[in-house]
C-alpha positions as CSV (number, residue, x, y, z in Angstrom):
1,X,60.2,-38.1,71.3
2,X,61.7,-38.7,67.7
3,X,58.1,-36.6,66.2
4,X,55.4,-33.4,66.6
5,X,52.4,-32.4,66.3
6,X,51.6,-29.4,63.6
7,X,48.5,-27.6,63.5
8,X,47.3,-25.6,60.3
9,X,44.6,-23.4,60.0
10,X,43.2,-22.1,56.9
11,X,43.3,-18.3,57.7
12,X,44.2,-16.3,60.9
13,X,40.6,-14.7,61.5
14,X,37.9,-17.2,60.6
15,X,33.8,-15.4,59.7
16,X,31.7,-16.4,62.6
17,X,28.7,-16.8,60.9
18,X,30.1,-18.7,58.0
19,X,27.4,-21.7,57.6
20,X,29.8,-23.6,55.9
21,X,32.8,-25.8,58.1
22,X,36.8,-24.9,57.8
23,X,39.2,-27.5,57.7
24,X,42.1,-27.0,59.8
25,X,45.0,-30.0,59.6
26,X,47.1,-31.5,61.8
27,X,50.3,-33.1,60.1
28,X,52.9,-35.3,61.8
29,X,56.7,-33.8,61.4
30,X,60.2,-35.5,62.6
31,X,62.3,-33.2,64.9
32,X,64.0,-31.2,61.5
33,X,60.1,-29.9,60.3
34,X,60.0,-32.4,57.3
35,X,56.3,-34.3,57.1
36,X,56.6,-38.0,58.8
37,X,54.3,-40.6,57.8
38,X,52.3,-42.6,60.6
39,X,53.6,-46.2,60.8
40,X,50.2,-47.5,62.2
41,X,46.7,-45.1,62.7
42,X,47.7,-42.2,64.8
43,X,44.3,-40.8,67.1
44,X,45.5,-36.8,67.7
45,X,43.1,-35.1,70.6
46,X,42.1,-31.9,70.0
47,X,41.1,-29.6,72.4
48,X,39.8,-25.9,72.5
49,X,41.0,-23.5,75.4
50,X,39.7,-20.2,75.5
51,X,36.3,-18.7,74.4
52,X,33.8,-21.4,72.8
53,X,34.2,-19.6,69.6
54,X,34.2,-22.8,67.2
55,X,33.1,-26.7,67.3
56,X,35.9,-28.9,66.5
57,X,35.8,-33.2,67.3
58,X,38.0,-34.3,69.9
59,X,39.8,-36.4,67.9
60,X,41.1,-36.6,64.2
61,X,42.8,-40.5,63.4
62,X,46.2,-39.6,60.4
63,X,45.7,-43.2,59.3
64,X,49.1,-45.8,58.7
65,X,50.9,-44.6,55.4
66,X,49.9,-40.5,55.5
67,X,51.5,-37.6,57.2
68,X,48.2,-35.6,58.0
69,X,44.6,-35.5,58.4
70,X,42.0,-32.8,58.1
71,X,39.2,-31.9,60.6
72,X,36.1,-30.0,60.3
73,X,35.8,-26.5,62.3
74,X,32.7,-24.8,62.6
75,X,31.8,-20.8,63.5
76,X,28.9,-20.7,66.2
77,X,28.4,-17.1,65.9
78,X,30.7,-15.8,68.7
79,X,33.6,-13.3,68.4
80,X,36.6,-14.1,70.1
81,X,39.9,-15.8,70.4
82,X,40.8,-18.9,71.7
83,X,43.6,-21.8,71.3
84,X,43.3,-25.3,69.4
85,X,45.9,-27.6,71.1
86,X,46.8,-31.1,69.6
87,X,48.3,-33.7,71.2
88,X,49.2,-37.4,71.2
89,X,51.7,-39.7,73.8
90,X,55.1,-39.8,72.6
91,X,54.6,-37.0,69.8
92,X,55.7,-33.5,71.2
93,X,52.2,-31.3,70.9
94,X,51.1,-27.8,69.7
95,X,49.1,-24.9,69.7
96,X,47.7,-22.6,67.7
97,X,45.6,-19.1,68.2
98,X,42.1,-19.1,66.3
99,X,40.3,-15.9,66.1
100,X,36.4,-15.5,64.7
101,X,34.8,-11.8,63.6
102,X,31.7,-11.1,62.2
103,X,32.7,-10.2,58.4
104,X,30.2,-7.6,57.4
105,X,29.1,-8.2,53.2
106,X,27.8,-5.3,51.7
107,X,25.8,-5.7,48.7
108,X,25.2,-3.0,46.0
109,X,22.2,-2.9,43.5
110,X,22.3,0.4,42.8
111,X,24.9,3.3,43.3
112,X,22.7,5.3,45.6
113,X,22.3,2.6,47.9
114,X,26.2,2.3,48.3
């Protein structure tokens, strides 16, 4: 294994009801951390373990030439914690907590309704 797996996430706590998708990343990385770039089109599975807190697709492709590739993650509504894994033969995997809360937004007209 000369290569791993990284898995970002835009922010620790993701808004359950958000209507509109994240994108989390997964970027390929030699053995010292530094980003590696594919030498043909790498297929990375995802997979969610834990509460079903979020939709994510089971695979995201980092095509020949780049170092990463985005995917789409989506809230269903559900509070809870769970773990996105990555993996691919031959490239050492990894996983990462996700966590989804209701985020409450308060809105204000007037000052004696705050």
């Amino acid at each position: 294994i000369s290569s791993s797996i990284e898995i970002d996430l835009p922010f620790k706590n993701l808004d359950a009801n958000s209507q509109v998708p994240y994108n989390g990343i997964v970027q390929l990385r030699d053995l010292l951390g530094n980003p590696s770039s594919a030498t043909k089109d790498v297929r990375i599975n995802l997979n969610l373990d834990g509460a079903k807190i979020v939709d994510i697709p089971e695979y995201v492709t980092i095509s020949q030439g780049n170092s990463y590739a985005t995917f789409p993650i989506s809230s269903n509504g559900e509070n809870g914690d769970a773990t996105i894994g990555a993996n691919v033969k031959g490239v050492l995997g990894s996983q990462t907590k996700i966590s989804t809360v209701s985020i409450k937004r308060n809105c204000c007209y007037t000052p004696t309704t705050c």
